[in-house]
Wavefront OBJ file of the C-alpha trace (Angstrom):
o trace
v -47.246 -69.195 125.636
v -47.451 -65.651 125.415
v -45.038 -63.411 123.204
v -44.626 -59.823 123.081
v -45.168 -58.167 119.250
v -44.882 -54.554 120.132
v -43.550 -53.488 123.363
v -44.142 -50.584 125.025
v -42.076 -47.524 124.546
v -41.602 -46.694 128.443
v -42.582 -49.167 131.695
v -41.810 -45.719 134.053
v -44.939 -45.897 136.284
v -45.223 -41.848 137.171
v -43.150 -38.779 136.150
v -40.624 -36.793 137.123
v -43.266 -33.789 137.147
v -45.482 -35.574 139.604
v -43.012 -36.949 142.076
v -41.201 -33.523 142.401
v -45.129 -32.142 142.892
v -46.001 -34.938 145.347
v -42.808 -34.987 147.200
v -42.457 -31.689 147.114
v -39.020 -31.694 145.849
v -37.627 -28.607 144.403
v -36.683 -28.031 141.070
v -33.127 -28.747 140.810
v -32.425 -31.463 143.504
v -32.101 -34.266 143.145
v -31.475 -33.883 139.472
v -33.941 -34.751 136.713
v -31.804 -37.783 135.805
v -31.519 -39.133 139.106
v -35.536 -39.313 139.525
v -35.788 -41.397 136.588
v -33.416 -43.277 137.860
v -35.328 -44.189 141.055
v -38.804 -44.112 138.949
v -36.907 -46.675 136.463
v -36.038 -48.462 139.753
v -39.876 -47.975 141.706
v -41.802 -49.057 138.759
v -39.636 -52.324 137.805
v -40.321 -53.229 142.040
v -43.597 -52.817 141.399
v -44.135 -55.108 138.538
v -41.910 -57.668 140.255
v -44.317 -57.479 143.489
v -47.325 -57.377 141.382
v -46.185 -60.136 138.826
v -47.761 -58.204 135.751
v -46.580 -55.385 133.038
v -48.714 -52.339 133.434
v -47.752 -50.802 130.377
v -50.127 -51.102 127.232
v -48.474 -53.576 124.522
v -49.160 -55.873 121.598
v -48.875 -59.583 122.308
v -49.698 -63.009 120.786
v -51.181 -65.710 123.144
v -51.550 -69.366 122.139
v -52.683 -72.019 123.729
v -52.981 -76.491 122.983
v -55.481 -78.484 122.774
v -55.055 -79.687 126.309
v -56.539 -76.401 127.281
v -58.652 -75.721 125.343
v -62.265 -77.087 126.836
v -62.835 -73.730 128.330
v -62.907 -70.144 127.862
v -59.377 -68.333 127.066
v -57.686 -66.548 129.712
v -56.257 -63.934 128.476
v -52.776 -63.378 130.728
v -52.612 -59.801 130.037
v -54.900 -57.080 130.998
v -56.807 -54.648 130.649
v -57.437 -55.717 127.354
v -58.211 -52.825 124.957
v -58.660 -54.504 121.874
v -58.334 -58.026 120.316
v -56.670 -57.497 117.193
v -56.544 -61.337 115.476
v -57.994 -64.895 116.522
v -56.546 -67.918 114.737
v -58.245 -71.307 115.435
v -57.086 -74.555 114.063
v -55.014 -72.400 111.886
v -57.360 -70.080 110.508
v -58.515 -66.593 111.106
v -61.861 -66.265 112.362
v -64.268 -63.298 112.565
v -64.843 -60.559 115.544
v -68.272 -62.110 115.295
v -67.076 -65.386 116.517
v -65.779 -64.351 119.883
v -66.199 -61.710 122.466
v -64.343 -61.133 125.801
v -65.588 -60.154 129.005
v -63.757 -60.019 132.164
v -59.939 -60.931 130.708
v -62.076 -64.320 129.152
v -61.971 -64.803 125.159
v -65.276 -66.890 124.546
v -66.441 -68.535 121.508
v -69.819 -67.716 120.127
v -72.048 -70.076 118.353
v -73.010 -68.993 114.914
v -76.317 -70.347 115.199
v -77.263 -68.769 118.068
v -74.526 -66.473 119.504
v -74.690 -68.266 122.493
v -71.203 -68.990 124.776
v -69.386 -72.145 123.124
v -65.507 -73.673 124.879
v -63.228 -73.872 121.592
v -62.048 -77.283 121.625
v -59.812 -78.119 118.440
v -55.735 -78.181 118.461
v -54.592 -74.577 118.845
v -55.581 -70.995 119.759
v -53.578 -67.621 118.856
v -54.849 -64.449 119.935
v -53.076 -61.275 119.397
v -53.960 -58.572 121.179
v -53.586 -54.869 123.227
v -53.408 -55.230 126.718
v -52.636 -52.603 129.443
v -52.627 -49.108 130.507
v -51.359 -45.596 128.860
v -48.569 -44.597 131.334
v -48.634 -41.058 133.200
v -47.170 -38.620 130.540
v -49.015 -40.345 127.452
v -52.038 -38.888 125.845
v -55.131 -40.377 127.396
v -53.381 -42.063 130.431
v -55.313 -44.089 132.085
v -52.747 -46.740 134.880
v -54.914 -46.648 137.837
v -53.658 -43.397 140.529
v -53.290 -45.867 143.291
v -50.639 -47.451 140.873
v -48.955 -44.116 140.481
v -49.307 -43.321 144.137
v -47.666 -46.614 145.291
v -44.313 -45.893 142.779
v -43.753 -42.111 143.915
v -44.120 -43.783 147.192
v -41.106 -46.333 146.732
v -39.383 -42.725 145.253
v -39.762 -41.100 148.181
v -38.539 -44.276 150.130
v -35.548 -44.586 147.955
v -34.767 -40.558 148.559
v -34.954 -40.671 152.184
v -32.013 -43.195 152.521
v -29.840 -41.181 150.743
v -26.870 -40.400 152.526
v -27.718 -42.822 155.586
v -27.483 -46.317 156.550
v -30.478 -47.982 155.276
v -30.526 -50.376 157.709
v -30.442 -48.281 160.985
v -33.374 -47.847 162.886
v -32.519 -44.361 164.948
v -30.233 -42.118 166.038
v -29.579 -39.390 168.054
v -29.070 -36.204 167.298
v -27.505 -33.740 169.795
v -29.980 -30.383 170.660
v -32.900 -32.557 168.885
v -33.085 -35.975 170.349
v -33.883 -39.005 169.095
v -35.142 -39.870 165.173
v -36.859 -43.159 164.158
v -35.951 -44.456 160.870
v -38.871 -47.096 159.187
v -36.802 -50.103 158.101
v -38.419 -53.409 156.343
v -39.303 -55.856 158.147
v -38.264 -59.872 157.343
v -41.877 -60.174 155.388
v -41.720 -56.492 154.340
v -41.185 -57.136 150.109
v -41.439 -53.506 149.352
v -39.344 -50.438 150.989
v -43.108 -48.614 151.478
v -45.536 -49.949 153.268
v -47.770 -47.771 152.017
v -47.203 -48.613 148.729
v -47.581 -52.526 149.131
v -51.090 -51.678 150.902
v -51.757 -49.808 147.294
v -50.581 -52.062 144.889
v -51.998 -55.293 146.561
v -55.327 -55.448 144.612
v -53.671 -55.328 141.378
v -51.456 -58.196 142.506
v -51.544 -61.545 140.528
v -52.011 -64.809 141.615
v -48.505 -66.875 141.501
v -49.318 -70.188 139.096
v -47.254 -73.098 140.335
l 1 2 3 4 5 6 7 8 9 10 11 12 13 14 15 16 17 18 19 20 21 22 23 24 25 26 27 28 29 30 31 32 33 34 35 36 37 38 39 40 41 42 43 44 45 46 47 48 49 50 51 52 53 54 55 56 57 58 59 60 61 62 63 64 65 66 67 68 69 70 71 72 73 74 75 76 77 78 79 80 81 82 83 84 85 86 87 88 89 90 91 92 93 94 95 96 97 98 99 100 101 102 103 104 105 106 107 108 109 110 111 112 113 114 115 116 117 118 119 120 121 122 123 124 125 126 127 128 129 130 131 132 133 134 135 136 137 138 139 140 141 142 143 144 145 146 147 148 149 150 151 152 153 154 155 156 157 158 159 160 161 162 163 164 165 166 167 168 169 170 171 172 173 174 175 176 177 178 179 180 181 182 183 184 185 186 187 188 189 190 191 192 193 194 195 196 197 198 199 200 201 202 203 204 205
């Protein structure tokens, strides 16, 4: 069960400054509040096709028994920083337990060696994520960022057209070719489902 303590201030995967730069947009059109609006819009279709929340936040992770003959996998990452562990109800120390990989393993006192936890139940609270474009120190991966101002500039070119025609003619210019999803297109850039693909998680059934 995981539960988020401290959510994240913003989820908008770019800025307004860098699509206008990348798109080369002017400075007036489209407004300032209608690129949020499609950046709101871009980076919610990317977490949907990637199954994960990029943004850095605090959460609290616990686990049964049932599961517990293992190493933890911690759903959210990257993690930054592991901020509490309770076991069997009671705290235990940073020496106990390391991570590596998105894993929380349990260290033997005797000999710091890797241990599975066993026992009835596992909470671990802790930062996971990256620092969004715009925040000191950002850090969300540019392929990411490049995949959302992509779905922008997808959004922005069906503006004042049917989305769903192909081409049409234009008289003194000829004919123009419109890119239209396919039926297994999930994603209105192609582009940017080639760039967000490695960061995609695996569905659990």
């Amino acid at each position: 069960m995981l539960t988020v303590v401290e959510s994240a201030t913003s989820r908008r995967l770019t800025t307004v400054e860098h699509v206008r730069m990348d798109l080369g947009l002017g400075s007036q059109t489209p407004s300032d509040a209608q690129v949020e609006r499609f950046i709101d819009q871009a980076s919610a279709a990317a977490e949907r096709f990637c199954r994960r929340t990029f943004a850095r936040e605090t959460v609290l992770q616990t686990i049964r028994a049932c599961d517990l003959n293992r190493a933890l996998l911690l759903e959210r990452g990257p993690v930054s920083s592991v901020e509490t562990v309770t076991w069997n109800g009671s705290a235990i120390s940073s020496a106990d337990y390391e991570t590596d990989r998105g894993f929380l393993w349990r260290l033997s006192a005797a000999s710091g060696r890797r241990m599975f936890w066993g026992g009835s139940v596992l909470a671990v609270r802790y930062v996971a994520g990256y620092v969004l474009p715009g925040e000191t120190g950002a850090d969300l991966p540019a392929d990411v960022e490049r995949a959302v101002i992509q779905l922008v500039g997808a959004a922005l070119s069906t503006q004042g057209r049917d989305p769903l025609v192909k081409s049409e003619d234009v008289d003194g210019v000829g004919e123009i070719t419109f890119w239209v999803p396919g039926a297994r297109s999930q994603l209105a850039s192609p582009e940017a489902e080639t760039l967000l693909r490695p960061y995609r998680l695996a569905r659990v059934r």
